[in-house]
C-alpha positions in Angstrom: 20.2 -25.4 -15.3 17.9 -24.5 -12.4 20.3 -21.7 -11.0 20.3 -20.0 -14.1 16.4 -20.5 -14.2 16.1 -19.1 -10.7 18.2 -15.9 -11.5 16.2 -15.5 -14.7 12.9 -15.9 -12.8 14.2 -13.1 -10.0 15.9 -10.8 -12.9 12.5 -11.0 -14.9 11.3 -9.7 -11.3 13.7 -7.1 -10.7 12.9 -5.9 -13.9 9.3 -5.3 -13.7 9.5 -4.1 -9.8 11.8 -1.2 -11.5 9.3 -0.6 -13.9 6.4 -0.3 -11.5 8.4 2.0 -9.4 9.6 4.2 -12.8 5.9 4.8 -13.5 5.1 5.3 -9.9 6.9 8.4 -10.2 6.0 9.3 -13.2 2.5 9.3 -12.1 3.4 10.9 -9.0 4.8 13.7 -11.0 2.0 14.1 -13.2 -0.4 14.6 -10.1 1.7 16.8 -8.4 1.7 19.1 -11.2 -1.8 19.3 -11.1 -4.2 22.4 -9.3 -6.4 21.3 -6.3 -9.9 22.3 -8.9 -8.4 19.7 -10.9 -7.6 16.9 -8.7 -11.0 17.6 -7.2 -12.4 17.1 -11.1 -10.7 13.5 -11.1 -12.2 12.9 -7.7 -8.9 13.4 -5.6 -7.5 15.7 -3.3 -3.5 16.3 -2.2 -4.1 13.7 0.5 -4.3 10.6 -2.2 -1.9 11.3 -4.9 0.8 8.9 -3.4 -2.1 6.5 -3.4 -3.3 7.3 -6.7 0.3 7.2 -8.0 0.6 3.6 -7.0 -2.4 2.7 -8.3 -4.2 1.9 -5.1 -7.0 4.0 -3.4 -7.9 2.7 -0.1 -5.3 0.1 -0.1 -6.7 -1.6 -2.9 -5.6 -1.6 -6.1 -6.9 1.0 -8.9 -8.6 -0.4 -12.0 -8.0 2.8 -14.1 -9.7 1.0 -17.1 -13.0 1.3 -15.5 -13.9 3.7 -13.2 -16.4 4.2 -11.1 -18.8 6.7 -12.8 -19.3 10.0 -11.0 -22.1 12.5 -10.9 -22.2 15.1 -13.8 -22.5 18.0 -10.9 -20.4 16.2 -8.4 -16.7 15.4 -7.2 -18.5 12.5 -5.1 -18.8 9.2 -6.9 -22.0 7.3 -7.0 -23.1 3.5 -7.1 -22.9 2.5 -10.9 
């Protein structure tokens, strides 16, 4: 009963830490395959793909589905 709850509860866990990590690098791949003009066009450099990979910027997590606008002209974002 409950022990079999608690090592469904932790496998359910396990499961979607591996997951994370699997797209982690994924991701990580992805960015590393990419030129510096083009990391620059997403508003990164070499220094944050790790970051980026994880989903975080700045310690806090990434919210990929909205993204801070940038500037047309610029690789600096801007106040939305």
């Amino acid at each position: 009963g409950t022990l079999a709850k608690w090592i469904a509860a932790r496998g359910k866990s396990f499961v979607t830490l591996v997951r994370a990590r699997i797209e982690e690098r994924s991701n990580l791949a992805e960015l590393q395959r990419l030129d510096d003009r083009t990391l620059a066009d997403i508003g990164l450099d070499r220094s944050m793909i790790y970051a980026a990979a994880r989903g975080t910027i700045g310690g806090v997590a990434a919210n990929w589905n909205n993204p801070m606008p940038v500037a047309a002209n610029s690789n600096e974002p801007r106040a939305a």
